[in-house]
C-alpha positions in Angstrom: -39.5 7.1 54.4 -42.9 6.7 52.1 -41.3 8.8 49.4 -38.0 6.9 49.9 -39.8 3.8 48.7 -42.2 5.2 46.5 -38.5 6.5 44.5 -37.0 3.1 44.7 -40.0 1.4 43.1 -39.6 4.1 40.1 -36.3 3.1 39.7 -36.8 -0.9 40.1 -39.7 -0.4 37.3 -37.9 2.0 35.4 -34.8 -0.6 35.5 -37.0 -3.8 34.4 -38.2 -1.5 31.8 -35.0 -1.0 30.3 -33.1 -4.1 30.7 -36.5 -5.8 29.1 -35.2 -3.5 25.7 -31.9 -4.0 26.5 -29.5 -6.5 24.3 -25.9 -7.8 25.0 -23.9 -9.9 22.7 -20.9 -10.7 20.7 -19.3 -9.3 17.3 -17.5 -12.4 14.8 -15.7 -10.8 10.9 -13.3 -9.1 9.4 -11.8 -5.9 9.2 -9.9 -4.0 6.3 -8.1 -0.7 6.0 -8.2 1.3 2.7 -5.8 4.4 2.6 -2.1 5.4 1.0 -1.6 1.6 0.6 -5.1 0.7 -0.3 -7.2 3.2 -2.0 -9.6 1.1 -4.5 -9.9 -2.4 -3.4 -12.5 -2.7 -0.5 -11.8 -6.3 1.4 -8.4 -6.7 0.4 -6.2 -8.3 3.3 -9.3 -8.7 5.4 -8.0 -9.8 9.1 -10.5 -11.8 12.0 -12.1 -9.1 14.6 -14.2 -9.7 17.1 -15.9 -7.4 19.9 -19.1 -7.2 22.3 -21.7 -4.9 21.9 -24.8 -3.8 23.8 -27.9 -2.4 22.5 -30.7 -0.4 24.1 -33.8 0.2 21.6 -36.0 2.8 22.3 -38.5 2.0 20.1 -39.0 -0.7 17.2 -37.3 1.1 14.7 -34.4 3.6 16.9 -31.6 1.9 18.8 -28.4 2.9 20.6 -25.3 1.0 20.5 -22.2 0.8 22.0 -19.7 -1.5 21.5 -15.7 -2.8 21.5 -13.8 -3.8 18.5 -10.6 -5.6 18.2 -9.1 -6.3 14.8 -5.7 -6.0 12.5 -4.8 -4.1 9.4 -2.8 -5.1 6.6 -1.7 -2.7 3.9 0.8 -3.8 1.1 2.0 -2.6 -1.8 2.9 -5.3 -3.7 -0.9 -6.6 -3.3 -2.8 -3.6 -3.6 -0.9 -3.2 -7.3 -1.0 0.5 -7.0 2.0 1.8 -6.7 4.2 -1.7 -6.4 7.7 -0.2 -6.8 7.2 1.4 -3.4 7.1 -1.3 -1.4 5.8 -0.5 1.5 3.7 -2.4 4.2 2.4 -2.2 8.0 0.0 -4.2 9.7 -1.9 -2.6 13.1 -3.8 -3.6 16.0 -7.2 -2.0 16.2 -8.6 -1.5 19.4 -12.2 0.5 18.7 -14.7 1.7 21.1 -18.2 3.3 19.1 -21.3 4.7 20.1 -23.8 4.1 17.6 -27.5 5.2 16.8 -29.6 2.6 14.7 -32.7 2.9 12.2 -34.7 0.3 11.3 -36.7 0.6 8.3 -39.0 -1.5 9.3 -40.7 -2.5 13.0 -38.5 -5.2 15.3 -37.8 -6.6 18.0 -36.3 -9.7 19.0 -39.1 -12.1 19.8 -41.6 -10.8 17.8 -43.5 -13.1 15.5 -44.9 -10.1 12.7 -42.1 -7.9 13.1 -39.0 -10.3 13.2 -36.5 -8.9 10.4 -35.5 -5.2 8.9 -32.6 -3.7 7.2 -31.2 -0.9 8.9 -28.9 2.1 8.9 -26.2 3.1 11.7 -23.7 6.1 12.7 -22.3 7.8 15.2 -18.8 8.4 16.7 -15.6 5.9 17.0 -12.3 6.6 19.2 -9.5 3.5 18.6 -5.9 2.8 19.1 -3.6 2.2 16.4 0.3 1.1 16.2 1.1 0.6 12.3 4.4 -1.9 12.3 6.7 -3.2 9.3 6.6 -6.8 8.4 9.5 -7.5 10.9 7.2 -6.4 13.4 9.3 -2.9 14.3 7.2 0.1 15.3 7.1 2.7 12.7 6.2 5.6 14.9 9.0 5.4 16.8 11.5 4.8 13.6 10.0 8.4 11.6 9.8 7.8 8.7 8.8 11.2 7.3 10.8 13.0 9.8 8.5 13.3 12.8 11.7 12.7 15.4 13.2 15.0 14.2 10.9 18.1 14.1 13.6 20.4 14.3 14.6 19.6 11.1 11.4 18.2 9.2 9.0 20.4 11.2 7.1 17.3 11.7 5.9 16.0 15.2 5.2 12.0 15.9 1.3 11.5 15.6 -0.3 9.9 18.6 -1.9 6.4 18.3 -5.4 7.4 19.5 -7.8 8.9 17.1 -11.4 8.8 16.6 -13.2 8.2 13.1 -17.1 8.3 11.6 -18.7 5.2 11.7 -21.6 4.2 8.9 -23.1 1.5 7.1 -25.9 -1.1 6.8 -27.2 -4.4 8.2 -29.8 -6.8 8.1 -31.7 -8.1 11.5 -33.2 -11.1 12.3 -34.9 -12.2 15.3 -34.1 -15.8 15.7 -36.3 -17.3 18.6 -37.8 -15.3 22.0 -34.4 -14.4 23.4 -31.5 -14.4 20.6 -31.1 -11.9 17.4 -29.0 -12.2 14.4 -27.6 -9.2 12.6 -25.2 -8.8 9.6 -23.3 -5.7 9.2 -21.1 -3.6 7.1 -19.6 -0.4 8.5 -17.1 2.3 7.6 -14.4 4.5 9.2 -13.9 7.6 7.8 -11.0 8.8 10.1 -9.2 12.0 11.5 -6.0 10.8 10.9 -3.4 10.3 7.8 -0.9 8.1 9.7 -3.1 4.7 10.3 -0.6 3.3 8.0 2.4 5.5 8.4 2.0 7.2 5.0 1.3 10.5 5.1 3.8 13.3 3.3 7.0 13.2 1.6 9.9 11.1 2.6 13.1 11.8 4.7 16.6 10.5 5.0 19.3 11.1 7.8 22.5 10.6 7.2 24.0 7.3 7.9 20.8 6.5 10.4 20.3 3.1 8.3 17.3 2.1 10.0 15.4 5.3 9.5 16.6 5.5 5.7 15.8 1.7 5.0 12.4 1.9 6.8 11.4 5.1 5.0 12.3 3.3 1.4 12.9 -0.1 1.9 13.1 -0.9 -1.8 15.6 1.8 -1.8 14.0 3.8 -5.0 14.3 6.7 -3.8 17.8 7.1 -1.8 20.8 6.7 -3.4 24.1 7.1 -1.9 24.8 10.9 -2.2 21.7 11.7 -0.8 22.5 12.4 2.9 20.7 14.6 5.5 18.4 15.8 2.9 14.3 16.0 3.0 14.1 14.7 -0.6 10.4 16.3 -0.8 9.5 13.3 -3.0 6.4 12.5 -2.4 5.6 9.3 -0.4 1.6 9.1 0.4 -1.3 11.0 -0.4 -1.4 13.7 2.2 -5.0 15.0 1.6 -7.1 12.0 1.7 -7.4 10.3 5.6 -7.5 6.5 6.1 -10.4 4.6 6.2 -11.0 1.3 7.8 -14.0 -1.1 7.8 -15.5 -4.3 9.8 -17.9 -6.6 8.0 -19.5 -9.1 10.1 -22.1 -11.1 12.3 -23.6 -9.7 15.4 -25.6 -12.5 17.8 -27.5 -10.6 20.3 -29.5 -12.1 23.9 -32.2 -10.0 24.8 -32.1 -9.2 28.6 -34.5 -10.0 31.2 -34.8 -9.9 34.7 -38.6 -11.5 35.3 -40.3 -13.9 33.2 -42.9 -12.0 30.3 -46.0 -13.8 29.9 -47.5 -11.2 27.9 -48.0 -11.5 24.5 -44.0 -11.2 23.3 -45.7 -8.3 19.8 -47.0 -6.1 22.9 -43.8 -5.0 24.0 -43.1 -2.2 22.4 -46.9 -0.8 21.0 -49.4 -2.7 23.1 -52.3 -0.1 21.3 -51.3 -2.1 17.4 -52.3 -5.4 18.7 -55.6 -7.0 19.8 -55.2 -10.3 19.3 -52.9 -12.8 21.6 -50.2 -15.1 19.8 
């Protein structure tokens, strides 16, 4: 029974002492995709996201963070200027879930009246949902537009609409008061998939299938009338290259605690640095 107590104290202490590093809070910006219809203008059709996120640091300069993403993606020939005559668009939910790690280049934590700012750096891993539609709002995956319902034929198979990307980028923190943090961050997805926008490899007609045909080439540049149940093998995206996407945004962070601190708020982390109390 005495080492039954003597455990849960270890794991009350050892609970206060993580919840007093721990952060929860909310994500407010944008989000942008750069790929097949999108390869050189960074913020171009940039949509609202927003997300929660929740932050454990270790120390004053390593942090982990997880969070949840929800955006939408806009790509569009006929503002991206690149290949105009093509004519394609699609716009996509984003749902994204990332595990991050976080360095600060300098000391912080929120509270802290010497070390209350820092840029930092961030990576880690990214899995999220995609469903790229046309303007009219029709699903492209399940339309095929290179083929990919017809793999008997094409040798293509539908791609799935969960992948996973690389996150990275920068930020600037800012502790705001005891409790509440301010960060502003850019981050990159370098994905694992081609098909975030439903560009990929070459086009493909069938037949009289009108709908397949029209959402393939809508500006109908490609297909002419005597081309029937044919893979044209013209090309239609950049298969080589994988999408991208981005969020740019604020993050507003509570720290957590579960007892009031009356210690000095710069001991938290490295009591030994500081002899003097605020």
């Amino acid at each position: 029974m005495k080492k039954f107590f003597i455990i849960l104290v270890i794991i009350y202490a050892a609970t206060l002492s993580f919840a007093q590093r721990g952060e929860i809070g909310v994500w407010l910006g944008g989000g942008y995709y750069a790929g097949d219809l999108n390869p050189n203008k960074p913020l171009l059709m940039t949509r609202p996201s927003f997300g929660v996120v929740y932050r454990h640091n270790f120390t004053t300069r390593i942090a982990i963070r997880a969070g949840g993403y929800y955006g939408t993606l806009i790509g569009d020939d006929s503002k991206a200027q690149f290949i105009t005559e093509r004519g394609l668009y699609f716009k996509s939910t984003i749902i994204d879930g990332s595990l991050l790690i976080e360095f600060n280049f300098l000391d912080y934590f929120i509270g802290s009246k010497r070390n209350y700012y820092s840029t930092y750096i961030f990576s880690g891993i990214s899995g999220f949902y995609f469903n790229p539609k046309a303007e009219d709002g029709t699903a492209l995956r399940n339309v095929g537009t290179e083929g990919q319902n017809k793999p008997e034929i094409s040798g293509r198979s539908p791609y799935g609409m969960f992948s996973a990307a690389l996150p990275f980028g920068i930020g600037f923190k800012y502790s705001v008061n005891d409790k509440l943090g301010l960060s502003l961050e850019w981050g990159m997805r370098k994905t694992i998939t081609d098909y975030l926008d439903d560009i990929s490899t070459t086009y493909f007609f069938e037949g009289d299938n009108t709908t397949q045909n029209y959402y393939a080439d809508p500006t109908g540049r490609v297909l002419f009338p005597e081309r029937v149940d044919v893979d044209t093998q013209v090309q239609r995206g950049d298969s080589q290259s994988n999408d991208w996407y981005a969020f740019l945004g604020v993050i507003v962070t509570y720290k957590i605690s579960f007892y009031n601190q009356k210690k000095c708020r710069d001991q938290d982390f490295k009591p030994h640095y500081y002899n003097v109390i605020d």
